[in-house]
C-alpha positions as YAML, in Angstrom:
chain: A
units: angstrom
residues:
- id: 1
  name: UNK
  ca: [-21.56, 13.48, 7.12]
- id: 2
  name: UNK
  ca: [-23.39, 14.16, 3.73]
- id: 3
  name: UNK
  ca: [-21.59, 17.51, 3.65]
- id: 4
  name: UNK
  ca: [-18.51, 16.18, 3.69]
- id: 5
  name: UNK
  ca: [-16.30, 16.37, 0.17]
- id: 6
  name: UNK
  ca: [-13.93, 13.47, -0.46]
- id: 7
  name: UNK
  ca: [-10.94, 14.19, -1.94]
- id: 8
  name: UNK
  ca: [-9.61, 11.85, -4.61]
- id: 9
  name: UNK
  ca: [-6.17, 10.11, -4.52]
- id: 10
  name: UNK
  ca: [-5.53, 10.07, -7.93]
- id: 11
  name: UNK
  ca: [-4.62, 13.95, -8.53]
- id: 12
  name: UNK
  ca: [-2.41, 15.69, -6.53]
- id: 13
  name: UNK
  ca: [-3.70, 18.63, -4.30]
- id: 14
  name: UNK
  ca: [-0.52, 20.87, -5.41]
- id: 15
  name: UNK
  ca: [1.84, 21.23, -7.75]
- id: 16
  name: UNK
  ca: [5.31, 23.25, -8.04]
- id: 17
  name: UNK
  ca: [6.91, 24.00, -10.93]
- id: 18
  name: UNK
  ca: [4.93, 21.18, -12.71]
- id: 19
  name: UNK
  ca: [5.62, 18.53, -10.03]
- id: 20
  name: UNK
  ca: [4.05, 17.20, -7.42]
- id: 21
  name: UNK
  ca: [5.29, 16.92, -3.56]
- id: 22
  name: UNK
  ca: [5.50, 13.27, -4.08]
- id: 23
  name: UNK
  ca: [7.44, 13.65, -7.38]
- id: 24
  name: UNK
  ca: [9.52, 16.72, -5.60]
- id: 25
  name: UNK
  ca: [10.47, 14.02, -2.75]
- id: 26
  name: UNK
  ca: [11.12, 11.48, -5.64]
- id: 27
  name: UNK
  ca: [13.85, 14.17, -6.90]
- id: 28
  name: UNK
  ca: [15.22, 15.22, -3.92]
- id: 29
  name: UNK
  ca: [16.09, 11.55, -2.56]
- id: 30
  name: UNK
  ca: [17.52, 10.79, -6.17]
- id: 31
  name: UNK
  ca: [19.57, 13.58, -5.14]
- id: 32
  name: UNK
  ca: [20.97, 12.58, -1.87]
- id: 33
  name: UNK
  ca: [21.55, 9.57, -3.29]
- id: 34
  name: UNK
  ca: [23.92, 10.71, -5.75]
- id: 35
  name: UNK
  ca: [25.65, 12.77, -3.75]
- id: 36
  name: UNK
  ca: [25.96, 9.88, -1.39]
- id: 37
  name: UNK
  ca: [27.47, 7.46, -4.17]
- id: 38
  name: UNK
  ca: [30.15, 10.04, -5.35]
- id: 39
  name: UNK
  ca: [31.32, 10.67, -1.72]
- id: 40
  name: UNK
  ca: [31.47, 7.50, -1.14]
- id: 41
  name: UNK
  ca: [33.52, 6.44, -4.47]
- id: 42
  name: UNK
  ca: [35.76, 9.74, -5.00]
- id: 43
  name: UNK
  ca: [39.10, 8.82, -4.90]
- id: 44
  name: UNK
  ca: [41.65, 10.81, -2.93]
- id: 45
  name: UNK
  ca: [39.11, 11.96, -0.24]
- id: 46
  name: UNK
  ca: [40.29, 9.69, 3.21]
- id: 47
  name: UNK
  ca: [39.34, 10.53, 6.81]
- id: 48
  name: UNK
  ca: [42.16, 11.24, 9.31]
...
């Protein structure tokens, strides 16, 4: 048990491209959301 490293919460473990994966996630749902909100508001688009 003594040998064992603990590994802070405070910094992320990885990054990409300057994020991390929880700022990647934060991104990606902005995303989906948007996309979401203009097909759900685009006029002229009706299903048959």
């Amino acid at each position: 048990m003594r040998a064992t490293r603990l590994v802070s919460c405070t910094e992320a473990s990885v990054r990409l491209l300057g994020l991390s994966f929880a700022g990647w996630n934060a991104v990606v749902c902005l995303a989906v959301a948007a996309l979401g909100l203009y097909a759900a508001l685009a006029p002229g688009r009706r299903m048959r």
